[in-house]
VOLUM-331499 format. One record per atom (N, C-alpha, C, O, CB): residue in three letters; atom name; x negated, y, z. Coordinates in steps of 0.02 Angstrom, whole numbers, plus 50000, padded with zeros to 5 digits. Glycine has a CB too. Layout:
BEGIN
r_a_px_py_pz
ala_CA_X_Y_Z
...
end
This chain:
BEGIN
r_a_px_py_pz
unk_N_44516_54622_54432
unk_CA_44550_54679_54405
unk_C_44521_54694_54336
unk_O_44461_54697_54324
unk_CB_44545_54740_54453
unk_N_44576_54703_54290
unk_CA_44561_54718_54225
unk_C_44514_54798_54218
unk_O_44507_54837_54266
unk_CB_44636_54716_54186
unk_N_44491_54808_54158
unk_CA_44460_54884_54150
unk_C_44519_54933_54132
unk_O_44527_54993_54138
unk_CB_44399_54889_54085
unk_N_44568_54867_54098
unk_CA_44636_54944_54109
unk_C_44652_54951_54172
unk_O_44648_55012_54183
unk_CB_44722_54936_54072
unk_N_44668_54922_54224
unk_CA_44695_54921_54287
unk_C_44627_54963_54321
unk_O_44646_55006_54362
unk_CB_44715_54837_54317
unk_N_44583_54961_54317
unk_CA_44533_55009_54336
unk_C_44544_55067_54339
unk_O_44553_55102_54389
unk_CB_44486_55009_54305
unk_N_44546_55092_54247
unk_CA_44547_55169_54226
unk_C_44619_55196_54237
unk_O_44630_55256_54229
unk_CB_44525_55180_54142
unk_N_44673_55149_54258
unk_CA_44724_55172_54269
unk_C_44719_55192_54354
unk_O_44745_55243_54374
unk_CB_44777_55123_54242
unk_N_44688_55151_54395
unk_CA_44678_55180_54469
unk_C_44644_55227_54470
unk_O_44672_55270_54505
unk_CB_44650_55142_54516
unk_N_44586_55249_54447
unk_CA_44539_55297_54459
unk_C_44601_55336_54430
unk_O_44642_55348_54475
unk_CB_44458_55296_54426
unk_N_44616_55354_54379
unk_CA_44659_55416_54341
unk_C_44692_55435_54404
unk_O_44677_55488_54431
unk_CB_44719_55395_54272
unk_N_44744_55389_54434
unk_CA_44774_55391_54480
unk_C_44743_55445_54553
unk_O_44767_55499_54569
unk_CB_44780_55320_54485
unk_N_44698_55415_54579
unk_CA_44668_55451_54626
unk_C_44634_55507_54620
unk_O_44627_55544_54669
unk_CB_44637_55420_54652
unk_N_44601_55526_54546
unk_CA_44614_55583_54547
unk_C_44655_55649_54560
unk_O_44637_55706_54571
unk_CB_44606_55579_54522
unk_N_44735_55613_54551
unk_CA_44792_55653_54548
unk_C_44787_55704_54620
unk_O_44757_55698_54674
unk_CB_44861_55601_54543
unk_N_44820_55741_54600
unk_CA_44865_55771_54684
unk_C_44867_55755_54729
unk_O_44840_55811_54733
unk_CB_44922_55774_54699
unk_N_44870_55731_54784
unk_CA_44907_55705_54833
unk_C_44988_55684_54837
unk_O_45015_55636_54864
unk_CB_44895_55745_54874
unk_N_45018_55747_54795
unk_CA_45081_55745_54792
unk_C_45119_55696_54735
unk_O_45176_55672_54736
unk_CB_45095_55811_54785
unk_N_45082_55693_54702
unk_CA_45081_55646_54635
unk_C_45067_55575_54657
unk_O_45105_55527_54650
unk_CB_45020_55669_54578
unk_N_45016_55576_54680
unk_CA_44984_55497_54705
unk_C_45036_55469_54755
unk_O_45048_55408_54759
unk_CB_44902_55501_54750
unk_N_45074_55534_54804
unk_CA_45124_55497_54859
unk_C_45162_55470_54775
unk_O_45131_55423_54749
unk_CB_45185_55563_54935
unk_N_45207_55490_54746
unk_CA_45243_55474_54694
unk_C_45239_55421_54670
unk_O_45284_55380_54659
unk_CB_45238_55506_54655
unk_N_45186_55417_54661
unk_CA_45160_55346_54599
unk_C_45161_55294_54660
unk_O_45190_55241_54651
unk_CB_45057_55351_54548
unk_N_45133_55308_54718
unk_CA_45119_55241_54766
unk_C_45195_55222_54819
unk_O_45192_55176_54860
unk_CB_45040_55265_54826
unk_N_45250_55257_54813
unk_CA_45321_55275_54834
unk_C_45357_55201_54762
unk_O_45399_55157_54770
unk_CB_45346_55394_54815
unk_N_45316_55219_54704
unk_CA_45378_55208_54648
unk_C_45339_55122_54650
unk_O_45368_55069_54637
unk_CB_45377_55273_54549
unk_N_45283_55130_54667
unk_CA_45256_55046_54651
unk_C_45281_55016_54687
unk_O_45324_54973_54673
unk_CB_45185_55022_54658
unk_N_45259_55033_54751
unk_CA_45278_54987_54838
unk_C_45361_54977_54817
unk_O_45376_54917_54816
unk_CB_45267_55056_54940
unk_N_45407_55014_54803
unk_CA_45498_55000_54798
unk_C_45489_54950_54723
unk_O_45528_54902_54725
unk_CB_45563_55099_54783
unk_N_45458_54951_54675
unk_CA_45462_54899_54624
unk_C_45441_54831_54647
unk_O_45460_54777_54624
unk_CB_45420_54918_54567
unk_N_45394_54844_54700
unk_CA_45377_54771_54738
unk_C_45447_54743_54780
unk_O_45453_54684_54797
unk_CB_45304_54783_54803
unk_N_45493_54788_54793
unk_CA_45533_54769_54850
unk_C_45610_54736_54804
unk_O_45662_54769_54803
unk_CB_45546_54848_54909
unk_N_45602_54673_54774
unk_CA_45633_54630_54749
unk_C_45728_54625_54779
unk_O_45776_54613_54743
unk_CB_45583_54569_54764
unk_N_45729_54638_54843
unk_CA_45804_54625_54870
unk_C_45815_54702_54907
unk_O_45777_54736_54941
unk_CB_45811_54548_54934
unk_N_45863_54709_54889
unk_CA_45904_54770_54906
unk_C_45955_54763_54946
unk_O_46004_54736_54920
unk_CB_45928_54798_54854
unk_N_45961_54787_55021
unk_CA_46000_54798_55070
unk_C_46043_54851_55083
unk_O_46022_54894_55123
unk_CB_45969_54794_55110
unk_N_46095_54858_55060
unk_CA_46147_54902_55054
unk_C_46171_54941_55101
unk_O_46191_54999_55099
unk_CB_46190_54875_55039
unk_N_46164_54895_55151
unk_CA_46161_54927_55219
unk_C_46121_54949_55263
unk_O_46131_54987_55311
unk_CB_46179_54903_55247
unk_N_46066_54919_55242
unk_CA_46008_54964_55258
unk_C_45983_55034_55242
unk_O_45962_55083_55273
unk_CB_45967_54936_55241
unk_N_45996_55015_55173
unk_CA_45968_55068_55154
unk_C_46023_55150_55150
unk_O_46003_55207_55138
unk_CB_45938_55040_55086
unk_N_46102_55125_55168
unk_CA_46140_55186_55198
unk_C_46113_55200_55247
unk_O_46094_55258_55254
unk_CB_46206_55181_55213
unk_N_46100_55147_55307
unk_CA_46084_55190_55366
unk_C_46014_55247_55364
unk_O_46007_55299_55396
unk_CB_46072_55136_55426
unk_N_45966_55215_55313
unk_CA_45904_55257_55325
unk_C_45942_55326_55284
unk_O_45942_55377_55318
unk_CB_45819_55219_55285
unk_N_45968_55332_55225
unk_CA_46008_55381_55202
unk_C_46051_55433_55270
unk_O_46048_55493_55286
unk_CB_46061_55338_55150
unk_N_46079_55389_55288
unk_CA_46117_55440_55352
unk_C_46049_55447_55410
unk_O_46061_55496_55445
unk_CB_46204_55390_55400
unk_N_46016_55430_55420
unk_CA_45945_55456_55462
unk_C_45905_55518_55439
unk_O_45892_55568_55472
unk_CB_45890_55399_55458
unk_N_45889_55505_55377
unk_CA_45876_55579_55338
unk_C_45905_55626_55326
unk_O_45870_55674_55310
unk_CB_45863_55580_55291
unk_N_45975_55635_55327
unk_CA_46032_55676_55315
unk_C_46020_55694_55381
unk_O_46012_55754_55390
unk_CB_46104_55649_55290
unk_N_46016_55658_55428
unk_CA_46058_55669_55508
unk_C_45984_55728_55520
unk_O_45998_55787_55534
unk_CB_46068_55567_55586
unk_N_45913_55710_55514
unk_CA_45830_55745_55537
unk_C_45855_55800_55478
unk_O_45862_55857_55500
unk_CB_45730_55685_55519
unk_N_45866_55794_55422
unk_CA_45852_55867_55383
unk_C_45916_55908_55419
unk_O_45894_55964_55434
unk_CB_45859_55863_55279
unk_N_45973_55903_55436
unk_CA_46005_55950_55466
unk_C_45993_55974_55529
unk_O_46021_56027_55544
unk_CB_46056_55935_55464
unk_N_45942_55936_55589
unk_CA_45928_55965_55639
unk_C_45868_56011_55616
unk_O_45873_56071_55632
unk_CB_45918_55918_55694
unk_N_45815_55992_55582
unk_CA_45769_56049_55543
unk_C_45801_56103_55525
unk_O_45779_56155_55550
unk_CB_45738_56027_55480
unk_N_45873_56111_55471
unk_CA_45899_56152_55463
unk_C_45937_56210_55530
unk_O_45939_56271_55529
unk_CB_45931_56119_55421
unk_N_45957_56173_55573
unk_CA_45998_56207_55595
unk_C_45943_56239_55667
unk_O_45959_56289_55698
unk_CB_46072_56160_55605
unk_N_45884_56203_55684
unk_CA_45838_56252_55735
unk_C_45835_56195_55768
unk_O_45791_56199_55810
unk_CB_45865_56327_55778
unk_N_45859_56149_55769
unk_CA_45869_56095_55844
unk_C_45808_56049_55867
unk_O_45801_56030_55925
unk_CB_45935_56032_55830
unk_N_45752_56030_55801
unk_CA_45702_56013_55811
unk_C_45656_56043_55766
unk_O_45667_56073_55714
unk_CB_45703_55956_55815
unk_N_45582_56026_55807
unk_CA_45534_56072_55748
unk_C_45471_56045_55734
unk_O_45438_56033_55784
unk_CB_45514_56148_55771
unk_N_45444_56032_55676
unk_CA_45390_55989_55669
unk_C_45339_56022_55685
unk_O_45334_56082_55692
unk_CB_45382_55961_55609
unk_N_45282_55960_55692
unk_CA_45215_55992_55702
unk_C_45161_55945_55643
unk_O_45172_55896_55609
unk_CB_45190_55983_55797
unk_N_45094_55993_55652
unk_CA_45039_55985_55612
unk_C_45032_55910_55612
unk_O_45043_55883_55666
unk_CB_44977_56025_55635
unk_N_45014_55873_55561
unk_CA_44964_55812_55570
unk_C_44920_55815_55613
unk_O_44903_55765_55644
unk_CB_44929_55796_55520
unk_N_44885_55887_55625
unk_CA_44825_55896_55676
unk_C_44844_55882_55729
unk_O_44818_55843_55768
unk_CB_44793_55957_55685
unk_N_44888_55909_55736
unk_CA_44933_55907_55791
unk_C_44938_55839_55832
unk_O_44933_55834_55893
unk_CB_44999_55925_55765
unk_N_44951_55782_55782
unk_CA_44999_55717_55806
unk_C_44944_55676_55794
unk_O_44954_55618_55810
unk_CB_45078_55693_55763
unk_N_44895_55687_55772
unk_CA_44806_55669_55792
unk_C_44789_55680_55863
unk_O_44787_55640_55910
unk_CB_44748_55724_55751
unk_N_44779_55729_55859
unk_CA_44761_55771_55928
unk_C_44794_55736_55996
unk_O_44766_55723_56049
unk_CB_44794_55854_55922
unk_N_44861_55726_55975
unk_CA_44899_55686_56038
unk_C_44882_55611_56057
unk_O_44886_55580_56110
unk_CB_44976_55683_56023
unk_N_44864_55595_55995
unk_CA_44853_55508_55981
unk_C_44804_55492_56033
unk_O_44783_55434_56039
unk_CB_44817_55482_55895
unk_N_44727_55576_55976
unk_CA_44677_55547_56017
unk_C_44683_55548_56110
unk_O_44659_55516_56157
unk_CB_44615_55588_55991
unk_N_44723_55596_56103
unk_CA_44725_55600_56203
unk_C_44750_55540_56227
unk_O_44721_55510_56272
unk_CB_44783_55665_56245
unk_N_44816_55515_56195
unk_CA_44843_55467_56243
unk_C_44802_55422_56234
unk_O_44787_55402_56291
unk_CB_44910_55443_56239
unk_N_44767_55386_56186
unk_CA_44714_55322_56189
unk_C_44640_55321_56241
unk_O_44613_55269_56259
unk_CB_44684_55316_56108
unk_N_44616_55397_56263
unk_CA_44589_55405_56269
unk_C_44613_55393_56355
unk_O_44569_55373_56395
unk_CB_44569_55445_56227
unk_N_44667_55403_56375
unk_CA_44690_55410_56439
unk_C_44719_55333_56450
unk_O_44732_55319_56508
unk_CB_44745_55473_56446
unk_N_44727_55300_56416
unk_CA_44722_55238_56408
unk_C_44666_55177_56448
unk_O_44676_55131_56488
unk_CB_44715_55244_56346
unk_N_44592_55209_56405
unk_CA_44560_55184_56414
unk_C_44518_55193_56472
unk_O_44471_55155_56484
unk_CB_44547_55182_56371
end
């Protein structure tokens, strides 16, 4: 790795969180060379379909802590 490619990552991780999702959203889709038309409607109508049950009361999210918390139980009941 170059020292620009360096000072450009560190800059990077300094950022936000919200920023860094951004920048690491816009790289990963510049890597993704072929475009599926139909794919990518259906994930479009999947997100349309979850933001209107959010909207309308029908489902309701929970914490990251939350969906940690569950992980750790079921692995734990697992083992």
């Amino acid at each position: 790795m170059d020292v620009n490619t360096q000072e450009l990552l560190d800059k990077a991780l300094s950022m936000e969180a919200a920023d860094r999702a951004f920048i690491a959203e816009r790289l990963i889709a510049s890597l993704d060379t072929e475009f599926d038309t139909e794919v990518e409607l259906a994930w479009q109508q999947e997100v349309l379909k979850r933001v209107s049950e959010l909207d309308k009361g029908k489902v309701q999210t929970i914490s990251w802590e939350q969906v940690k918390n569950q992980i750790s139980k079921e692995l734990s009941v697992k083992h």
